[in-house]
C-alpha positions, 0 to 999 in steps of 0.5 A: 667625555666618553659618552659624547664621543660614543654618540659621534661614532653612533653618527658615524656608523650606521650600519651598527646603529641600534634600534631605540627605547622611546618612552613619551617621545624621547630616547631613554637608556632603559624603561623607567620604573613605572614603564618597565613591562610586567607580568602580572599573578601567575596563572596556569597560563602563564608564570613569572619566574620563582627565584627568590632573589626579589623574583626575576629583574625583568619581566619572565613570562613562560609559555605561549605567548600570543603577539599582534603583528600589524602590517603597513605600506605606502604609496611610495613604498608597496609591500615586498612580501605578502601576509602569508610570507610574515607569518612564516617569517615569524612563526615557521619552525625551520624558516630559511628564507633569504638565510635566516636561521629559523623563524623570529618563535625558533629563536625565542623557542632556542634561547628559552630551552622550549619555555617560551613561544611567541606566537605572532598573529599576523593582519595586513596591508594596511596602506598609510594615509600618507607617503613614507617620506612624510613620516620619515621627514617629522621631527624626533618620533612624532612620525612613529607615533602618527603612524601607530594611532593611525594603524591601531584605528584603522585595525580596530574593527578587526582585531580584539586587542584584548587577546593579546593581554596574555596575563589578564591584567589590562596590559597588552604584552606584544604589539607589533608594527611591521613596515615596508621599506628599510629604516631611514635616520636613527632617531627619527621617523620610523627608525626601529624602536620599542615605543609606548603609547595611552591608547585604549582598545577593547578595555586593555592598554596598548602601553608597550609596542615595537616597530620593524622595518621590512626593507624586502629582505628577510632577517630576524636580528630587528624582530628579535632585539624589539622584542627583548625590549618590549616583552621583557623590558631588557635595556641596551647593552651599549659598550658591551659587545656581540656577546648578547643580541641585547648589545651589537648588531652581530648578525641579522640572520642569525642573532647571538643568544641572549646572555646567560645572565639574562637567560636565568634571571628568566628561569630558562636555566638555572643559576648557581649561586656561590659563596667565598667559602664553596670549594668544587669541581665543576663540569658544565655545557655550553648554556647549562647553568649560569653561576652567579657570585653575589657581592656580599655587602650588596646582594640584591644588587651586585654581583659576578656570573659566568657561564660556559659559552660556545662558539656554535649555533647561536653564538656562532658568530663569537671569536672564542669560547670558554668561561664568559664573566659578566659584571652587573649592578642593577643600581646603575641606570643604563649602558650607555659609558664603558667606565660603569654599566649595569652589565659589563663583559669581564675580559680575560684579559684585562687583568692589569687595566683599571677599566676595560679600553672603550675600544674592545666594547662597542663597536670594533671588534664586537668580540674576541677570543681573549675574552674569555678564560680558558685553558693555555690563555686566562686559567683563573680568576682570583683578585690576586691575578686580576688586581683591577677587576673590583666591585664598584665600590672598589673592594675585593671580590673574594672570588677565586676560580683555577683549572679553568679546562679546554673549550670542548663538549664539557668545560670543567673549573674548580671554584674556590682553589685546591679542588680535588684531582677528581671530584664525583658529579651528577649524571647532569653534571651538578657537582656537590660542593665539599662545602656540603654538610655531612649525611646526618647518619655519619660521625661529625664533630656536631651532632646535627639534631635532625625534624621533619616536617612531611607535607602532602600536595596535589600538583594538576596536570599542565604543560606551562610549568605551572605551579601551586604554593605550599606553606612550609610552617615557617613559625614552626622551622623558627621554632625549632632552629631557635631563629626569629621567622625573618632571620631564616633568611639571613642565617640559614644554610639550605640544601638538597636532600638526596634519597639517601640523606646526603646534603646537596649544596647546589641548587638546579632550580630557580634561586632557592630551589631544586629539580629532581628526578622520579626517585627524589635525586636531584638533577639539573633541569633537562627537558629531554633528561630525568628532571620530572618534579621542582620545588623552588624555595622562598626563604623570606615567606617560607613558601615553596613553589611545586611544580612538573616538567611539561609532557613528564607526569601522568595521571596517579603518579607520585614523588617525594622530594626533600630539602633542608636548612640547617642552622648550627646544630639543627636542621629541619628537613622537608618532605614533600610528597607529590601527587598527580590527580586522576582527572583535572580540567582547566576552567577559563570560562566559569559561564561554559563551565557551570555545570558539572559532576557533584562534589568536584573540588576547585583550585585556583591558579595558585593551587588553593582550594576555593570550593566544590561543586553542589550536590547539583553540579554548579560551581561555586561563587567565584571571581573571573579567572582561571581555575582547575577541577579535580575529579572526586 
């Protein structure tokens, strides 16, 4: 019933209608598993997220990315701008026509911390065959759908498609068509929608395209929310507010951010994940970190994450800040009811209500300063205080936070109960849990019996956060903590090792995994801070990627970084030392670098050697792709 009476307000409402889904001609919640978009092995170009939590749920490209924007008008609807006032709509750092903030690329620059750069090239006008009331008048999609074929035949003599497959796989990322004039009737004609398609162009599939209208004004809320859908597959947030532009249309000129949730699942910042045992003070920034609570009985499918968030920049637009909850379950299909969803606001203030009122979900009011807890208002959580909030299944949480503070620079909450009066933390404000086992130089009940294990890797040179794998000899860590390999996983503790032994139960990097400044101390990650170095652990594999910040390394430096499980009585220790070669040269075309200096080793985008150069120069055998070369 609730469903039916959400479609009646979506009818109602026009000016708050979202934009679609449309897969094979009919509107979905979300893609379906075989259509969700993808990126493919990691390159130097491009690398999917680390986590070791089943990697990201989403698609989670890093760096450039290049993007087509194809432009078409009518007979019955001209152009109202030119090609070169696109580009800059999409692309002008500080772009501020007509009050937007910033280009669609800033936007995608803000939200992703400078990780990700959607770099739109522009070509057009294009002038459709027929009026746009021609389109606009055929049921469902079908006009949509004629007007892309058209438009991708026509740009076909001009355009290598293939450039925009930016991870080599055969699969376009990002193609978009923009169109004079506004969109007329939701879900129907050209209304604006992220779509798929079986064309074929230049050997890649244009499977996944997205359609914006350029009524003659400039704003960026329709660009931006298409291309959430397109480039990394996130679905829309019926019933959950302005809290994301993945939800409401809060703002066309300047779109709320994307939610923290979403944000680290693309490793854009980090999570920070707690357990029901973790006692800690903590102090965190608006869209630092997002911690993340996992349901016990079901990890890699539900759980709690919260995060600071602020009403300023981005978010501006929200009626409050503090601590914003998000439930997820990623077994739910869609958002499209307010009783189960896939990722539901948490209000702060409905502690004593089975489910949240459809009301304070969608459409009035998108947000409120009751949502969130803070100092004064909604202090805490427990499952005590907020009896009706459970999991889905309807068991407690076993999640307490308190002392939630005042919304400020800063916002501090202690995690667990019974926190300390003060807590020492990081200069990055990572604090360590009192959870956190002893330094293995101090008395303890248990003797901890401590093996190292030391590794030596060579990281080249790269400004897309890059990385290479490093085997971590899991047979041999079995071995010693007396576990089976695949129970490692299960049963282990793992930690952080500062410089001087103590063990950090907080993880900055991306699910198991650390940042870490130029003295092996461990920080959060900071592009203007002292994170240089990462090493992001898999558990299950016992793998860990290495990698550096961008602009951060020269050549000829060297780290050392360590990390720990312990299991009982035993620990085993990492040792990583990290080195920075003199000369590295990235190879994209094995035809252009055939020649070169004898005896050059090559790496592939893994960072394994695959062979060197011939006393003559030439390159080894090897299979088109992306390789680095280390000067001998």
């Amino acid at each position: 019933m609730k469903t039916k009476f959400a479609f009646g307000l979506l009818l109602l409402l026009p000016t708050m209608l979202f934009a679609d889904i449309v897969y094979q001609g009919k509107r979905v919640q979300e893609w379906p598993e075989e259509a969700r978009p993808r990126f493919a092995t990691p390159s130097f170009l491009l690398n999917r997220s680390t986590t070791t939590q089943a990697k990201s749920h989403y698609a989670a490209p890093k760096g450039k990315i290049y993007s087509l924007t194809l432009l078409v008008d009518f007979s019955d609807q001209k152009a109202p701008v030119s090609v070169a006032d696109v580009e800059e709509w999409l692309n002008k750092e500080g772009f501020n026509r007509d009050g937007c903030n910033g280009s669609v690329r800033d936007y995608y620059l803000d939200v992703s911390n400078g990780q990700l750069d959607l770099t739109n090239e522009v070509y057009g006008w294009y002038r459709a065959k027929h009026p746009k009331s021609w389109y606009e008048n055929l049921q469902g999609y079908t006009g949509s759908d004629s007007l892309m074929k058209e438009v991708f035949n026509y740009f076909d003599p001009l355009v290598d498609f293939s450039r925009y497959d930016n991870d080599k796989d055969g699969t376009t990322e990002a193609i978009n068509i923009v169109y004079a004039g506004p969109g007329q009737t939701w879900g129907q004609g050209l209304w604006p929608h992220s779509g798929w398609s079986n064309e074929r162009r230049d050997g890649v599939k244009l499977t996944h395209h997205q359609m914006t209208d350029m009524p003659g004004k400039f704003s960026i809320y329709v660009f931006v929310h298409e291309s959430g859908h397109m480039i990394f597959g996130w679905p829309d947030l019926y019933w959950y507010g302005d809290y994301c532009t993945m939800g409401n249309r809060a703002h066309d000129l300047n779109p709320v951010a994307i939610n923290d949730f979403y944000r680290a699942d693309q490793g854009w910042i980090p999570f920070v994940d707690v357990t029901s045992n973790d006692v800690s003070l903590e102090t965190t920034k608006p869209g630092e970190v997002c911690y993340r609570y996992k349901n016990p009985a079901r990890p890699d499918k539900e759980g709690l994450v919260w995060s600071y968030v602020q009403n300023k920049g981005r978010n501006q637009v929200l009626k409050g800040s503090g601590l914003l909850m998000q439930h997820y379950d990623f077994s739910i299909e869609g958002n499209s009811a307010a009783d189960k969803l896939g990722l539901r606001i948490v209000h702060a203030s409905a502690a004593g209500k089975s489910s949240d009122n459809p009301g304070d979900q969608w459409p009035s009011p998108g947000s409120t300063a009751n949502t969130f807890f803070k100092s004064g208002t909604y202090s805490e959580f427990s499952d005590d205080a907020y009896p009706a909030i459970r999991w889905y299944n309807g068991s407690k949480t076993g999640l307490k936070i308190t002392d939630i503070g005042t919304p400020g620079e800063t916002l501090t909450f202690c995690i667990g109960g019974n926190c300390p009066a003060q807590e020492s933390s990081s200069s990055q404000g990572i604090a360590s849990s009192s959870s956190s086992a002893p330094k293995p130089e101090s008395s303890s009940a248990v003797e901890i019996k401590i093996e190292k294990i030391a590794f030596d890797v060579t990281l080249p040179i790269d400004d897309n956060y890059a990385y290479v794998t490093l085997d971590l000899k899991g047979d041999d860590v079995a071995k010693v903590l007396g576990l089976q390999k695949s129970e490692i996983a299960d049963k282990i503790k793992f930690y952080g090792v500062e410089p001087d032994g103590t063990l950090n139960s907080r993880t900055t990097g991306e699910g198991t995994g650390h940042w870490f400044d130029a003295d092996g101390k461990i920080v959060a990650w900071d592009p203007n801070g002292t994170s240089i170095v990462f090493s992001n652990m898999d558990l299950t594999t016992m793998t860990t990627k290495i990698g550096h910040m961008p602009n951060k390394v020269k050549a000829g430096d060297s780290f050392v970084v360590r990390q720990a499980v312990v299991y009982e009585s035993k620990q085993v220790t990492f040792e990583i030392t990290i080195t920075i070669p003199q000369k590295t040269t990235r190879i994209s075309s094995i035809r252009s670098s055939r020649c070169g200096k004898p005896g050059n080793m090559i790496f592939n985008a893994l960072g394994k050697p695959v062979g060197k150069r011939t006393e003559s120069g030439e390159l080894p055998d090897l299979p088109k792709g992306v390789y680095v070369e280390i000067a001998k």
